[in-house]
N, C-alpha and C positions, 0 to 999 in steps of 0.2 A: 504494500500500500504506500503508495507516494505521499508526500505529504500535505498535497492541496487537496486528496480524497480524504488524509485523517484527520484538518482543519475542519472541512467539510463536515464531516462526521460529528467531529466533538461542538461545533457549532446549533447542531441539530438537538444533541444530547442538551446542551446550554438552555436553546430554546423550550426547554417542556419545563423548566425550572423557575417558580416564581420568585418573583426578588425578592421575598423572606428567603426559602429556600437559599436561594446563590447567594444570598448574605452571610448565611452560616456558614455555607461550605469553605466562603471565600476565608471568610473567619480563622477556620479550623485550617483549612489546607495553606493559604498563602500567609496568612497573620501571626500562626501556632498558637493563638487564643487555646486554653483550655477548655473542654468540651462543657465543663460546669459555668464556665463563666459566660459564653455565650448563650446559653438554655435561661441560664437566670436572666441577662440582659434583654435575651428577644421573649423570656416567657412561653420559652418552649420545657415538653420534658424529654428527660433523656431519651425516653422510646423513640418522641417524633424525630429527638437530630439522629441517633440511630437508622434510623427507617429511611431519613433523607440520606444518609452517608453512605449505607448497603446498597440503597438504590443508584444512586450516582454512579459506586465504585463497580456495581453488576451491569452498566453501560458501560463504562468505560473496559470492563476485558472485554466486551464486547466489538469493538473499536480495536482492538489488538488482533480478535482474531474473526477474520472476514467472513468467513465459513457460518459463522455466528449473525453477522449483520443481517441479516433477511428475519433471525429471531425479535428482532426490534419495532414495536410496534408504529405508527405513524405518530400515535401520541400517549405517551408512556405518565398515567397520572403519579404525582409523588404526593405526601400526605399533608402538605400544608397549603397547596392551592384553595 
């Protein structure tokens, strides 16, 4: 996979994500915010950043391996839309 196909891809994965969601993630993944500090801050509980985190992270091997991309639905709901 070239990399304008897995920009492509990860863009799509981005778009099903609501800006709570992507706030978290961005949180957690790009900031190293501790997973307790952001749940308390957005007034989530641990289950939903979980459930947004599994989910993100089970698109994204997805996205690594191609064979899989057709498993990906058009529009993948996450739990805080």
């Amino acid at each position: 996979m070239d990399l304008d196909e897995r920009d492509e891809r990860a863009a799509i994965v981005r778009s099903h994500l609501s800006e709570r969601e992507l706030g978290a993630l961005e949180r957690f993944y790009a900031e190293g915010q501790e997973p307790a500090r952001i749940c308390s801050e957005m007034r989530l509980t641990m289950d939903q950043f979980d459930t947004v985190r599994r989910s993100f992270r089970a698109h994204l091997r997805r996205l690594r391996n191609p064979t899989r991309w057709a498993d990906l639905p058009a529009k993948v709901p996450f739990c805080m839309n």
